[in-house]
PyMOL Python script that loads the backbone (N, CA, C, O; Angstrom):
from pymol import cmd

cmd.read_pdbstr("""\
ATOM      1  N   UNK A   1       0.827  -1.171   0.000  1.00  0.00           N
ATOM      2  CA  UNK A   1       0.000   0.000   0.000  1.00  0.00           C
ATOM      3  C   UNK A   1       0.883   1.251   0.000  1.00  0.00           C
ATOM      4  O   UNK A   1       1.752   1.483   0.842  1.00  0.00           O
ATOM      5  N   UNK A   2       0.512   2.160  -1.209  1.00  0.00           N
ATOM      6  CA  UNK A   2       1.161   3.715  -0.999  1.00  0.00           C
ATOM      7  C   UNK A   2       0.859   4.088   0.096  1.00  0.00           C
ATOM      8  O   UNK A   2      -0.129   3.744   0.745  1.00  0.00           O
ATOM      9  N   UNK A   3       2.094   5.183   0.533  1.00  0.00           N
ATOM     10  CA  UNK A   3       2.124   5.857   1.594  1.00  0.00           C
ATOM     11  C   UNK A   3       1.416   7.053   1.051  1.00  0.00           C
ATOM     12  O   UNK A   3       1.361   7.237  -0.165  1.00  0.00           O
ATOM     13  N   UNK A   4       0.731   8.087   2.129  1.00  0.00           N
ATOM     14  CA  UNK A   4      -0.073   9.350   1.391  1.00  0.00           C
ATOM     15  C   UNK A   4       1.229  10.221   1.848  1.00  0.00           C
ATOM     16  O   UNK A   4       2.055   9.841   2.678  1.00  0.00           O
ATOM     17  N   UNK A   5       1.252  11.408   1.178  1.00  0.00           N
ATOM     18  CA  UNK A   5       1.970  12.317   1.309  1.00  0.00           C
ATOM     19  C   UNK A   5       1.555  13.560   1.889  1.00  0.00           C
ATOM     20  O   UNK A   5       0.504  14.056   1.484  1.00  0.00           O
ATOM     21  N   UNK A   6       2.082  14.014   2.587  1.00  0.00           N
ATOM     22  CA  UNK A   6       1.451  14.879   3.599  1.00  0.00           C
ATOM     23  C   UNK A   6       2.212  16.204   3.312  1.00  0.00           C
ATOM     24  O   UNK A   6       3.409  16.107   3.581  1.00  0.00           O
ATOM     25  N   UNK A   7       1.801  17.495   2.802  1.00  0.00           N
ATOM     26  CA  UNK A   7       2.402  18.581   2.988  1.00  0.00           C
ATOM     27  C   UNK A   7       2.895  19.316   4.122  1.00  0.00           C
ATOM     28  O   UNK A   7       2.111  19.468   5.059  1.00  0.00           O
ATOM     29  N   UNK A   8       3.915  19.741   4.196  1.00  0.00           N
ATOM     30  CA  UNK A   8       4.398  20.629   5.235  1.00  0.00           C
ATOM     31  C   UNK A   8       3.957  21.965   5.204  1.00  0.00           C
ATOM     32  O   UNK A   8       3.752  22.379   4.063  1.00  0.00           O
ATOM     33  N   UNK A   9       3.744  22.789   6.148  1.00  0.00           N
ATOM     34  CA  UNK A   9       2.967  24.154   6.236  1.00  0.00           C
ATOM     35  C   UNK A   9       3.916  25.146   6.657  1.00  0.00           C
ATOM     36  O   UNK A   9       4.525  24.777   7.661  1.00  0.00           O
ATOM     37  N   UNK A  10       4.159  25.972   6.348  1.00  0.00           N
ATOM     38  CA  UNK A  10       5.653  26.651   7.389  1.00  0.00           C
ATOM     39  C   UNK A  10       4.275  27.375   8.666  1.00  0.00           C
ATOM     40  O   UNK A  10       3.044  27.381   8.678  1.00  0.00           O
ATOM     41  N   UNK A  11       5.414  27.922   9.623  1.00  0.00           N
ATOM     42  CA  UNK A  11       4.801  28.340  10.826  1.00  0.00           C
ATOM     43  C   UNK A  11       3.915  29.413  10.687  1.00  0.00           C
ATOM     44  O   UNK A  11       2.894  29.488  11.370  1.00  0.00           O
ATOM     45  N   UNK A  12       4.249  30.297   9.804  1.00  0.00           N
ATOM     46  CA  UNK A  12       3.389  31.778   9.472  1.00  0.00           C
ATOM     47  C   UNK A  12       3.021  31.469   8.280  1.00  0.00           C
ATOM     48  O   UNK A  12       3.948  31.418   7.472  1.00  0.00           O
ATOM     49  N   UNK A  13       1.794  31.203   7.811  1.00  0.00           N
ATOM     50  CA  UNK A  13       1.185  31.390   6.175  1.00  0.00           C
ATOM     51  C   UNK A  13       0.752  32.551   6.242  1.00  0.00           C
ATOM     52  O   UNK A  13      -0.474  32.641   6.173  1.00  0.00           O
ATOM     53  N   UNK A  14       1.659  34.037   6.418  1.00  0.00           N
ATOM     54  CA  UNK A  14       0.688  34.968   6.077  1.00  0.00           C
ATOM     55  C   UNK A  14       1.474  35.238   4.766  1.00  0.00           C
ATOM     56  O   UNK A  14       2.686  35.090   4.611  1.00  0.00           O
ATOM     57  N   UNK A  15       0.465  35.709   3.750  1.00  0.00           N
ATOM     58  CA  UNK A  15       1.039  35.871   2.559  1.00  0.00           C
ATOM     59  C   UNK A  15       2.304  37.252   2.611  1.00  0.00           C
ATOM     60  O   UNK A  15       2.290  38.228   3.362  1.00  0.00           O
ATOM     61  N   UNK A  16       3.120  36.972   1.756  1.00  0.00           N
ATOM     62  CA  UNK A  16       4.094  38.259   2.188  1.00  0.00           C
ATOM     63  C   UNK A  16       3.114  39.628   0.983  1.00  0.00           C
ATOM     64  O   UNK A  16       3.533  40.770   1.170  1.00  0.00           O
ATOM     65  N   UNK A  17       2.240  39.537   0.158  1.00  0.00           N
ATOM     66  CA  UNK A  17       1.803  40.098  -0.549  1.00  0.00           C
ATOM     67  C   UNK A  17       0.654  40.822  -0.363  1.00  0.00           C
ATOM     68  O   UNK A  17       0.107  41.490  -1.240  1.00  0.00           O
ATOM     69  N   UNK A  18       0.191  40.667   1.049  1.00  0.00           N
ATOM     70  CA  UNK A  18      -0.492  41.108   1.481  1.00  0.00           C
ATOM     71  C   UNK A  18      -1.183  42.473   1.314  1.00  0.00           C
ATOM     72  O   UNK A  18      -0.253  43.230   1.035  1.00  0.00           O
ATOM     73  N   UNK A  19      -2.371  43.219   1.339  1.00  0.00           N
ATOM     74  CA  UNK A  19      -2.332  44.932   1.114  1.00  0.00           C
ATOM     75  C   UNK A  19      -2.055  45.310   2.597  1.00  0.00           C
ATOM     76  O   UNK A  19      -2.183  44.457   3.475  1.00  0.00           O
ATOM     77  N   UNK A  20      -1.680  46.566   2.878  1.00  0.00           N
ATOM     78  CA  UNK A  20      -1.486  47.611   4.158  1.00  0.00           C
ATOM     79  C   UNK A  20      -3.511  47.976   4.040  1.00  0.00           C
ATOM     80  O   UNK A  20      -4.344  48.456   3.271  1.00  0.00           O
ATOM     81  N   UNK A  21      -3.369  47.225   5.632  1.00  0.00           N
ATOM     82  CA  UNK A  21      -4.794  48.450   5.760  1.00  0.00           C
ATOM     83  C   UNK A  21      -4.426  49.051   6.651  1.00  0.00           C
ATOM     84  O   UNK A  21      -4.752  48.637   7.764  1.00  0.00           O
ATOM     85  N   UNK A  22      -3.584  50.290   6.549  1.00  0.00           N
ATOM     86  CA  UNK A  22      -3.764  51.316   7.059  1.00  0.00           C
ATOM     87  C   UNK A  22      -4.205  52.258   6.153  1.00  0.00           C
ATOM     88  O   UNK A  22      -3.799  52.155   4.996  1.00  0.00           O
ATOM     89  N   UNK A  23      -5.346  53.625   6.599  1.00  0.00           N
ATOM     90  CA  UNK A  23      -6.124  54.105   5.820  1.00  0.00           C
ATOM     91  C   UNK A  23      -4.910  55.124   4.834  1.00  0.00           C
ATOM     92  O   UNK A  23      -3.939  55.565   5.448  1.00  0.00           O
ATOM     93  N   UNK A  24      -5.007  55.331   3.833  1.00  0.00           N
ATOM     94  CA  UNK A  24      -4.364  56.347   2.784  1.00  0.00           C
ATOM     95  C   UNK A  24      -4.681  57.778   3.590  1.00  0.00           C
ATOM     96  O   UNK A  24      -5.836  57.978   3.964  1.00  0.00           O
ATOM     97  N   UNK A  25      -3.501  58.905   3.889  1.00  0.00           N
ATOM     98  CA  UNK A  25      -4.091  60.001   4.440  1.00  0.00           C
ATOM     99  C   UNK A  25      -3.547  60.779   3.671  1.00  0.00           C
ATOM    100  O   UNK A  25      -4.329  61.630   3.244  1.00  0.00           O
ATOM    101  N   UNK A  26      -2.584  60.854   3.325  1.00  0.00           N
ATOM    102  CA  UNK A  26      -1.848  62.073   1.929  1.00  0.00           C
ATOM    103  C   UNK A  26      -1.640  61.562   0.674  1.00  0.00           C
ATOM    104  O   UNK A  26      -1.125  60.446   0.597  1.00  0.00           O
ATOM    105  N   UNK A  27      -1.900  62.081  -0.198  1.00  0.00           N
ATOM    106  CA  UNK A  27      -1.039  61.894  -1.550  1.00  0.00           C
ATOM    107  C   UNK A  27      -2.122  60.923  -2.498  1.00  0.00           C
ATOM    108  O   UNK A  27      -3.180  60.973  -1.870  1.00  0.00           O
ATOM    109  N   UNK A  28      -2.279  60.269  -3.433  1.00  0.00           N
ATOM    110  CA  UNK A  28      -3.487  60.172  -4.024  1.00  0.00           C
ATOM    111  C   UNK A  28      -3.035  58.393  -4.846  1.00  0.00           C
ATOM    112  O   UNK A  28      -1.959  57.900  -5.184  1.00  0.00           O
ATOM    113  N   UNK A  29      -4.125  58.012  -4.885  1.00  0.00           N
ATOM    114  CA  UNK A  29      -4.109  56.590  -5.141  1.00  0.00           C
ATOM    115  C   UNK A  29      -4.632  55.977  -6.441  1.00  0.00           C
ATOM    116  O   UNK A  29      -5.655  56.498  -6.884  1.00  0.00           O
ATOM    117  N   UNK A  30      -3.928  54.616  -7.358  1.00  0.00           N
ATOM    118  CA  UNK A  30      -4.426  54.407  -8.567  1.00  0.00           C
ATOM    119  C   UNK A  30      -5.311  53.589  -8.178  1.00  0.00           C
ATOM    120  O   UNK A  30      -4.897  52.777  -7.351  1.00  0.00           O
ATOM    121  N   UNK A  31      -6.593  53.483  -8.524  1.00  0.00           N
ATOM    122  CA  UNK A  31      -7.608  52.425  -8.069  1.00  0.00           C
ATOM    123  C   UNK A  31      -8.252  51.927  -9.280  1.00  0.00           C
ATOM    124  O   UNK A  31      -9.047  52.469 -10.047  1.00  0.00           O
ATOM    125  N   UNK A  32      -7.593  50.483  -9.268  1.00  0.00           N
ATOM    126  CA  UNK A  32      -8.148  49.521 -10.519  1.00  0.00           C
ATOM    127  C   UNK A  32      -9.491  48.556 -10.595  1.00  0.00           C
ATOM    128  O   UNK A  32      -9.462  47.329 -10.499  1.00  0.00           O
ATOM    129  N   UNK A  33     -10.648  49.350 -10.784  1.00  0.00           N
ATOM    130  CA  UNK A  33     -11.676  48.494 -10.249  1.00  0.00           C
ATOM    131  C   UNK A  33     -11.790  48.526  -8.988  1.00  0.00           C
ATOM    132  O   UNK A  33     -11.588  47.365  -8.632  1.00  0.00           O
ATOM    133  N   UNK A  34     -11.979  49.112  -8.151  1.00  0.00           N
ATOM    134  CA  UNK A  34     -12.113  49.713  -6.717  1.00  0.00           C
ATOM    135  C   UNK A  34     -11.067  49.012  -5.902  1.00  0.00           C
ATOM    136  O   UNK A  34     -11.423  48.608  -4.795  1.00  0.00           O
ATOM    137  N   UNK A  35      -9.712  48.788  -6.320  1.00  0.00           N
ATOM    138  CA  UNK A  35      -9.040  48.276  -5.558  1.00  0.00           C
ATOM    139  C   UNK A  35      -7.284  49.095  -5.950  1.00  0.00           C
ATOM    140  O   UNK A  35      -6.685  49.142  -7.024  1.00  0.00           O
ATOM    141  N   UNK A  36      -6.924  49.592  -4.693  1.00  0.00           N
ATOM    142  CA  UNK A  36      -5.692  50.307  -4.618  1.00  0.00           C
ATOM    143  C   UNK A  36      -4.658  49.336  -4.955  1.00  0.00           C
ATOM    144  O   UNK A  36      -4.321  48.227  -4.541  1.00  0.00           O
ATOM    145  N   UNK A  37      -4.031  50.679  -6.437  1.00  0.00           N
ATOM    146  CA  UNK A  37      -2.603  49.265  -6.838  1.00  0.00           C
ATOM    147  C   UNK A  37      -1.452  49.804  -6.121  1.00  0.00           C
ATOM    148  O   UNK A  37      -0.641  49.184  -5.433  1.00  0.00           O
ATOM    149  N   UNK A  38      -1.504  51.149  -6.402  1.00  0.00           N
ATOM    150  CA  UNK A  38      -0.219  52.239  -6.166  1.00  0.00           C
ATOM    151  C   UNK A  38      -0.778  53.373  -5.753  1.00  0.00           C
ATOM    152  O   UNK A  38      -1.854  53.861  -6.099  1.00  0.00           O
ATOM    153  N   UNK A  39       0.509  54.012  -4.518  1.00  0.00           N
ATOM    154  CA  UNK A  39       0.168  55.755  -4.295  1.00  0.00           C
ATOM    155  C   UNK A  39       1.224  56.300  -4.464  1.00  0.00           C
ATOM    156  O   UNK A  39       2.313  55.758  -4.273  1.00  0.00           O
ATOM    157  N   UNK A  40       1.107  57.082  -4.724  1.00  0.00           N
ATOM    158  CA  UNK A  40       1.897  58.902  -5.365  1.00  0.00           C
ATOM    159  C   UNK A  40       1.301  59.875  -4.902  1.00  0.00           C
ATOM    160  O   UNK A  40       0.099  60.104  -4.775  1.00  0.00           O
ATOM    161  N   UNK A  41       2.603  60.706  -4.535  1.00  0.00           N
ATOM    162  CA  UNK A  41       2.810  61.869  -3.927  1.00  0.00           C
ATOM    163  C   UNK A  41       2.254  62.624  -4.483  1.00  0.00           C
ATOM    164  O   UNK A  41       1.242  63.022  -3.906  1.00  0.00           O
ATOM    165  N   UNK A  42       2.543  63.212  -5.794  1.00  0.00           N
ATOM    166  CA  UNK A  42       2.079  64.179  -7.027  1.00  0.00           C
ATOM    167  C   UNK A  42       1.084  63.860  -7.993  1.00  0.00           C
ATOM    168  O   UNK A  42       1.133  62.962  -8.833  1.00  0.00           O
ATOM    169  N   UNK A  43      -0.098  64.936  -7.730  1.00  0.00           N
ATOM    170  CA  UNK A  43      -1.394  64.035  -8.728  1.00  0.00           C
ATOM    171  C   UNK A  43      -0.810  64.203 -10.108  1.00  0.00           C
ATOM    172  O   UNK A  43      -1.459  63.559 -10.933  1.00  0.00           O
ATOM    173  N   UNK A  44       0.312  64.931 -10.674  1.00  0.00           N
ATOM    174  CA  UNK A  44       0.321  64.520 -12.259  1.00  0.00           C
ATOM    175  C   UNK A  44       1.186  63.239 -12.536  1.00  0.00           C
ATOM    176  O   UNK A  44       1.289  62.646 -13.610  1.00  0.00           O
ATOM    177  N   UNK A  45       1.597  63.033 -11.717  1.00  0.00           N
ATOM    178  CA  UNK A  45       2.059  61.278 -11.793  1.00  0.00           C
ATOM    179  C   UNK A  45       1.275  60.770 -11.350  1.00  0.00           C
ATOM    180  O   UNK A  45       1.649  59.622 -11.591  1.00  0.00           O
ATOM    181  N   UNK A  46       0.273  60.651 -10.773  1.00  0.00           N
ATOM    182  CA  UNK A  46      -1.317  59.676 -10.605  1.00  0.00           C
ATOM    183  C   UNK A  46      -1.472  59.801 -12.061  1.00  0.00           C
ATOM    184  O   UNK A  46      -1.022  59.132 -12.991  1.00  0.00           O
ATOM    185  N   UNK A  47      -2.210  60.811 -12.009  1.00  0.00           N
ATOM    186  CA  UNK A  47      -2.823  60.473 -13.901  1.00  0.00           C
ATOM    187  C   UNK A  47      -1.955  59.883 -14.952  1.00  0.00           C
ATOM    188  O   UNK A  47      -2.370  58.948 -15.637  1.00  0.00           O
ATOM    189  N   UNK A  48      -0.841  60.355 -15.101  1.00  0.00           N
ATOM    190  CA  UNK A  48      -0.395  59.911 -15.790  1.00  0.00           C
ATOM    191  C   UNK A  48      -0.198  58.660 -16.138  1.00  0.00           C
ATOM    192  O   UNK A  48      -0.231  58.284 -17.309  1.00  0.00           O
ATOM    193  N   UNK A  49       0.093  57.674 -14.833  1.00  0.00           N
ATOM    194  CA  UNK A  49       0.077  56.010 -14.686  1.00  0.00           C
ATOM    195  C   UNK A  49      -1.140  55.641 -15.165  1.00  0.00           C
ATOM    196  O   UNK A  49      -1.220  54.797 -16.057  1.00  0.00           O
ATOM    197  N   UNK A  50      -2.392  56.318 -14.550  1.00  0.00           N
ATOM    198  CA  UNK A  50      -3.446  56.274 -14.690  1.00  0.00           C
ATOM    199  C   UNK A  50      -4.295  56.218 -16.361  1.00  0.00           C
ATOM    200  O   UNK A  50      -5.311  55.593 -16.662  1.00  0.00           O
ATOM    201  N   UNK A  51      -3.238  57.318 -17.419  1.00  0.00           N
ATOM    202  CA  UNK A  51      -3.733  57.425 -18.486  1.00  0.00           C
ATOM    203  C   UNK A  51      -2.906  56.100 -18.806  1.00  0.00           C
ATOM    204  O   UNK A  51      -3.712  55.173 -18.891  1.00  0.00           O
ATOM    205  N   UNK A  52      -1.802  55.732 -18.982  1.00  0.00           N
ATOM    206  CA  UNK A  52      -1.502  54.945 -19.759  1.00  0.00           C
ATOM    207  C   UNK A  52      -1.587  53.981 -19.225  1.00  0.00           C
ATOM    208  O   UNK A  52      -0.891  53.148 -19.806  1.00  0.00           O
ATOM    209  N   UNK A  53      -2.348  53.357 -17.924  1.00  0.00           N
ATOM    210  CA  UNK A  53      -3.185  51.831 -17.725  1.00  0.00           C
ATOM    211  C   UNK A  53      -4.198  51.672 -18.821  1.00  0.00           C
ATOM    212  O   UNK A  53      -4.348  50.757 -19.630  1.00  0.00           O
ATOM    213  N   UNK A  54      -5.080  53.181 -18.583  1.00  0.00           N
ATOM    214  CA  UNK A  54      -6.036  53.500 -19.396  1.00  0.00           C
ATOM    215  C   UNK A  54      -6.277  53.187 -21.029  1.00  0.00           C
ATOM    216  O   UNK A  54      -7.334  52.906 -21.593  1.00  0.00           O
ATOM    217  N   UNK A  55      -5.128  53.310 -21.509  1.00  0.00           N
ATOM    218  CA  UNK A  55      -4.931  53.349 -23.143  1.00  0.00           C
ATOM    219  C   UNK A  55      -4.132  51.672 -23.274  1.00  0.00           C
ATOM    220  O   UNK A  55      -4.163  50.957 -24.275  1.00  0.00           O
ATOM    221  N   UNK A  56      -3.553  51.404 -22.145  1.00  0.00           N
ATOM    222  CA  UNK A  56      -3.351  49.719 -22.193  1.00  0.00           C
ATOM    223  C   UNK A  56      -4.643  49.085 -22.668  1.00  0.00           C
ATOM    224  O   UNK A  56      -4.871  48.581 -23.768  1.00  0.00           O
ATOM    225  N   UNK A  57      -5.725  49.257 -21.244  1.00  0.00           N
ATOM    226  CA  UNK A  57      -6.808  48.377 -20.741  1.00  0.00           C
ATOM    227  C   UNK A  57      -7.819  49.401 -20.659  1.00  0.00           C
ATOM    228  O   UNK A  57      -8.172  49.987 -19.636  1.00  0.00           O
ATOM    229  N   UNK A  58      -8.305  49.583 -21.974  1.00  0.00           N
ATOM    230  CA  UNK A  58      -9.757  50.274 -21.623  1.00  0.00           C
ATOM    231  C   UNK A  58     -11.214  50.065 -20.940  1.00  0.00           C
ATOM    232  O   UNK A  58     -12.014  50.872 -20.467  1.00  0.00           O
ATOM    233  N   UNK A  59     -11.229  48.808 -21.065  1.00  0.00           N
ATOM    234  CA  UNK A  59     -12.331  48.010 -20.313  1.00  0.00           C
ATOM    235  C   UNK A  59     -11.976  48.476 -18.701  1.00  0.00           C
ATOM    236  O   UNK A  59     -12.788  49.296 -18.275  1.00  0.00           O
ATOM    237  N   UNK A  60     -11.081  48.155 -17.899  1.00  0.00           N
ATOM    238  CA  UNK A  60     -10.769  48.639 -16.727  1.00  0.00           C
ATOM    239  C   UNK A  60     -11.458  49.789 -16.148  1.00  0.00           C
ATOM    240  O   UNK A  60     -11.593  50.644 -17.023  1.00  0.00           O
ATOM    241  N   UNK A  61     -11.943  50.153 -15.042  1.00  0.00           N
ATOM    242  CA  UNK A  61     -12.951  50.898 -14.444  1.00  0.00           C
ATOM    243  C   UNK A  61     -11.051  51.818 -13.107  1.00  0.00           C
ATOM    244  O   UNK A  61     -10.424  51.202 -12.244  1.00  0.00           O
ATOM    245  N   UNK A  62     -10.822  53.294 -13.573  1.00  0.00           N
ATOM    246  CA  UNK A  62      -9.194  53.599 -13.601  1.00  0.00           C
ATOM    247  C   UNK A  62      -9.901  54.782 -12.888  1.00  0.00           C
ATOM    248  O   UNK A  62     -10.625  55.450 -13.627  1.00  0.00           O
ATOM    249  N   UNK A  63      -9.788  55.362 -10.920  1.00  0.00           N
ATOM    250  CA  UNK A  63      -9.519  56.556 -10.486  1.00  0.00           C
ATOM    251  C   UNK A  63      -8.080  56.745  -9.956  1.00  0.00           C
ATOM    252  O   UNK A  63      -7.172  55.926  -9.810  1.00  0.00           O
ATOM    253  N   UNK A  64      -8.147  58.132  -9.700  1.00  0.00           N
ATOM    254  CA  UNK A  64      -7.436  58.636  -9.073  1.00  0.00           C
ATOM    255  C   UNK A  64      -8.044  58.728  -7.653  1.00  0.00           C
ATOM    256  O   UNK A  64      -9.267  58.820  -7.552  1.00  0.00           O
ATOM    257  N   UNK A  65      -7.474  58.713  -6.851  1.00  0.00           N
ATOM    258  CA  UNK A  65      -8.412  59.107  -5.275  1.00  0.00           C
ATOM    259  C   UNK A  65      -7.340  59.769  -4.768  1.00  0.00           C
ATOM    260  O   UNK A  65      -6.176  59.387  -4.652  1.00  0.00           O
ATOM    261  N   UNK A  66      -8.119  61.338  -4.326  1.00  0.00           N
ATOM    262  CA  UNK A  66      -7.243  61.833  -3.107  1.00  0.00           C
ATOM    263  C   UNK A  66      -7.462  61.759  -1.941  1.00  0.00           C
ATOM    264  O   UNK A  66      -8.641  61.762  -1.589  1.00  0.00           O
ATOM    265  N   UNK A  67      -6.256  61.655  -0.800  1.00  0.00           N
ATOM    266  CA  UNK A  67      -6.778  61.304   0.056  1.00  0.00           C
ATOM    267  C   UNK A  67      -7.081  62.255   1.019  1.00  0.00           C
ATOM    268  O   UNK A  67      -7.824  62.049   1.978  1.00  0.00           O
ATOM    269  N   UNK A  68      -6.440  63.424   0.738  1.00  0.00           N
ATOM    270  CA  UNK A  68      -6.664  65.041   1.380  1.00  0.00           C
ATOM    271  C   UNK A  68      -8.324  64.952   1.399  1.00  0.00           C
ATOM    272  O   UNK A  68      -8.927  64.863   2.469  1.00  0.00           O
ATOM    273  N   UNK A  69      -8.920  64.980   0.279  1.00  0.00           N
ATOM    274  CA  UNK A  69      -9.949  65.721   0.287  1.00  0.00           C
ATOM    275  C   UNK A  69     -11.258  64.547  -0.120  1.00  0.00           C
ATOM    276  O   UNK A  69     -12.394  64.666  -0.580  1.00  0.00           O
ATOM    277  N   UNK A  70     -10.490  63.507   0.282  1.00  0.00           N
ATOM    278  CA  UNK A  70     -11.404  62.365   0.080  1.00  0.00           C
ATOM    279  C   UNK A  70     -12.311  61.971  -1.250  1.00  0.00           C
ATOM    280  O   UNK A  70     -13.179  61.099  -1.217  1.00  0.00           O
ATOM    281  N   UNK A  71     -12.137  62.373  -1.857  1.00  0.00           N
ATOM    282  CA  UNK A  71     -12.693  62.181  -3.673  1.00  0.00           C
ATOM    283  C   UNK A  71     -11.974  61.366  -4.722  1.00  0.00           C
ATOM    284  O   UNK A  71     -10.788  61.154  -4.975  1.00  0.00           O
ATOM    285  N   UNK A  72     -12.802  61.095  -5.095  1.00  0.00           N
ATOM    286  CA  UNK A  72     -12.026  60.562  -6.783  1.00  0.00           C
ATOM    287  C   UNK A  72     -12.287  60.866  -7.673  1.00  0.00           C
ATOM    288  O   UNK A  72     -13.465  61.222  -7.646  1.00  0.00           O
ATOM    289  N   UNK A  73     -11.735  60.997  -8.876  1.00  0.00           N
ATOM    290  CA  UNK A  73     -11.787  61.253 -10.179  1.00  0.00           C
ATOM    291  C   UNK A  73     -11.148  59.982 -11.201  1.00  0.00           C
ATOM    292  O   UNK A  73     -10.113  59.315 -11.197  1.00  0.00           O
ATOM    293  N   UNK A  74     -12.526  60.065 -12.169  1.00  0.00           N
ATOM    294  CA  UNK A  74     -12.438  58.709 -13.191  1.00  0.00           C
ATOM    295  C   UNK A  74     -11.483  59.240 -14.550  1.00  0.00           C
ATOM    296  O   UNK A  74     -11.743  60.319 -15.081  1.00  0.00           O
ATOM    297  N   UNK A  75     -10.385  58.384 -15.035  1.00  0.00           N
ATOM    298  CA  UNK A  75      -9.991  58.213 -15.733  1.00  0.00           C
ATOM    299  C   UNK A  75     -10.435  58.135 -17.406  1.00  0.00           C
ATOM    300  O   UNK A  75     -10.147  57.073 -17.958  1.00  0.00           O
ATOM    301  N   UNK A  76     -11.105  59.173 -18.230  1.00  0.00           N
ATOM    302  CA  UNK A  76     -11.402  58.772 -19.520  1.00  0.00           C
ATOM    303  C   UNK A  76     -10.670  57.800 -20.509  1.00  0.00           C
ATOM    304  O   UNK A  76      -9.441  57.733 -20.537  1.00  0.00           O
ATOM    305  N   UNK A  77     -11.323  57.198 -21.159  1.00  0.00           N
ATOM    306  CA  UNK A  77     -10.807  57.029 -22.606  1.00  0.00           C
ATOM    307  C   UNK A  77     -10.081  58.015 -23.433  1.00  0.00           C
ATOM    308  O   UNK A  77     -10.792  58.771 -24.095  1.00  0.00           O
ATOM    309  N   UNK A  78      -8.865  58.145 -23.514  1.00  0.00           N
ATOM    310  CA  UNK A  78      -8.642  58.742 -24.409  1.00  0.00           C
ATOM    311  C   UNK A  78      -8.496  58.608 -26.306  1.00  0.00           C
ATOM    312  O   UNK A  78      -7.540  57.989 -26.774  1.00  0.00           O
ATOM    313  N   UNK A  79      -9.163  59.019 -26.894  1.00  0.00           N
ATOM    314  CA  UNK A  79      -9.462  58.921 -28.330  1.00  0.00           C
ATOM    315  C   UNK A  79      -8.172  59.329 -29.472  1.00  0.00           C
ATOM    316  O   UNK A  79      -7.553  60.389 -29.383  1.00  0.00           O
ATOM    317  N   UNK A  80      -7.984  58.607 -30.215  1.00  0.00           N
ATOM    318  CA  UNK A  80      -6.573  58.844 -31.209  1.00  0.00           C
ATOM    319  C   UNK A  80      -7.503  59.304 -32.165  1.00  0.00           C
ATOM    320  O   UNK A  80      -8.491  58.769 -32.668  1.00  0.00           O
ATOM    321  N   UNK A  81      -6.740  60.913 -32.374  1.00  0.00           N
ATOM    322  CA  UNK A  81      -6.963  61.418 -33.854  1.00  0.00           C
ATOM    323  C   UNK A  81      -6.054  61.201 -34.731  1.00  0.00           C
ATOM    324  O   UNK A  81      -4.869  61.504 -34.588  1.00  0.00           O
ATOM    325  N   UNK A  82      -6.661  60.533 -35.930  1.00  0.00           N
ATOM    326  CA  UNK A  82      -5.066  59.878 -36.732  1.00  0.00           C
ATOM    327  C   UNK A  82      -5.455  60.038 -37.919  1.00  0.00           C
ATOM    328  O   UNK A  82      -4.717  59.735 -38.856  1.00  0.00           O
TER     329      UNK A  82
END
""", "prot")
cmd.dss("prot")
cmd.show_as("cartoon", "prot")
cmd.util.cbc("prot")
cmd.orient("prot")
């Protein structure tokens, strides 16, 4: 009769990939489908990441959130005139 094989578990399974929940209080956040990927200091480097996720993956639902003033702003489509 086979023996079964039994996995080993290490002591901590916490994923190392985990998100920070601590709340965002300065500086403004890329949110992919209501979920925080990245934050930045300077909102024209928000958008900017933001536009060119945008023009990657248009289907994607792309804010900016600040966290000063608690709002977000949605990311358009941007349109090629060619």
């Amino acid at each position: 009769m086979r023996e079964k094989r039994r996995m080993v578990t290490p002591a901590s399974s916490a994923r190392a990939t985990k998100a920070s929940i601590e709340p965002l209080t300065s500086g403004y956040a890329l949110v992919v489908d209501g979920h925080i990927k990245s934050t930045f200091k300077a909102k024209d480097s928000a958008f900017e990441a933001g536009r060119k996720l945008k023009i990657r993956f248009p289907h994607l639902q792309i804010k900016i959130f600040d966290a000063e003033t608690g709002f977000s702003e949605a990311i358009a489509v941007v349109s090629k005139s060619t």
